[in-house]
N, C-alpha and C positions, 0 to 999 in steps of 0.2 A: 428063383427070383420071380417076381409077381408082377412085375412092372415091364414098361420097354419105356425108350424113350425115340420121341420122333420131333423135328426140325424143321420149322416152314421159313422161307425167306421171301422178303420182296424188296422192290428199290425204295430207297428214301427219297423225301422231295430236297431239294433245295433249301436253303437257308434254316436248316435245322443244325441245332448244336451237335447230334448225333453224328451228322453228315461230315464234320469234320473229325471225325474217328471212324465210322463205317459208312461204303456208299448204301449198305443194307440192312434193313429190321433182321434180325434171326429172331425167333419164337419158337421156344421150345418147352415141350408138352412131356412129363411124364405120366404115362396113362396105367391105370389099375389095368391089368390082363383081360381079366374075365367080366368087365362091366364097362369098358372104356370111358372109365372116369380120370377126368385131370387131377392127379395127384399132388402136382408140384409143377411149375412155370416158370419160366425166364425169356424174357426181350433185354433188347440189347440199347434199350430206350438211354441219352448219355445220362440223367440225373437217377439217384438211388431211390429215389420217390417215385418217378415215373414207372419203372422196373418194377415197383413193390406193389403199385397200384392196377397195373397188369396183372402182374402174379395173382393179387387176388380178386382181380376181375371174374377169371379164363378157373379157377382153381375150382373144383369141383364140380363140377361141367360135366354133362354124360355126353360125348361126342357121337354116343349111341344116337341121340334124340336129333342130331343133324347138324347143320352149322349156323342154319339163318339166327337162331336165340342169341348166341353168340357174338354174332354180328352187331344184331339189334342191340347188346348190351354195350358193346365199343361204342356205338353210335350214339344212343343216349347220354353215358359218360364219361367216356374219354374224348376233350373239346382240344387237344393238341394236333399240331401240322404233321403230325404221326399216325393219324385215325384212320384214311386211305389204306397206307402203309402195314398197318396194325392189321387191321383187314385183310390184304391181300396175302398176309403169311400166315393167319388165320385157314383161309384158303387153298392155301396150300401143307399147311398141317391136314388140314380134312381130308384132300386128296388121297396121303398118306398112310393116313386113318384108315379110307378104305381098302386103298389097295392092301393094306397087313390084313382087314378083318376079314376081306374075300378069303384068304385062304385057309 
């Protein structure tokens, strides 16, 4: 297999549709092995639209090149009470990222 898959979470705010289904974003990255590129995405955003447009927000992404681009890219456009949130499991996907790529 070529790929791993790794899982960032954070809390949701308040009066979000999600929130009555998860108190949390999950975010998850399937990344190319040998170039740590996002192959494939999923949040756990509640409408099918929001989750899609994630997905190919974050989708092809070198997680090599760091996380702030990525950031910067949620920030520009994604304008939903999820953007914090969206971020901070972003954040904690990197984390992740590096601890697998140290070894």
């Amino acid at each position: 297999m070529n790929t791993y898959l790794i899982a960032g979470h954070a809390k949701l705010p308040q009066g979000m549709a999600a929130r009555n289904i998860y108190d949390s974003i999950t975010i998850t990255v399937e990344l190319d092995l040998k170039y740590g590129v996002i192959v494939e995405a999923s949040c756990t955003l509640a409408t099918e639209h929001g989750r899609e447009f994630i997905r190919q927000l974050l989708r092809g992404y070198c997680l090599k090149d760091g996380i702030e681009e990525l950031i910067d890219r949620v920030q520009k456009y994604y304008r939903g009470k999820a953007s914090q949130a969206i971020q901070a499991g972003l954040k904690d996907v990197y984390a992740q990222f590096e601890s697998v790529s140290v070894k």
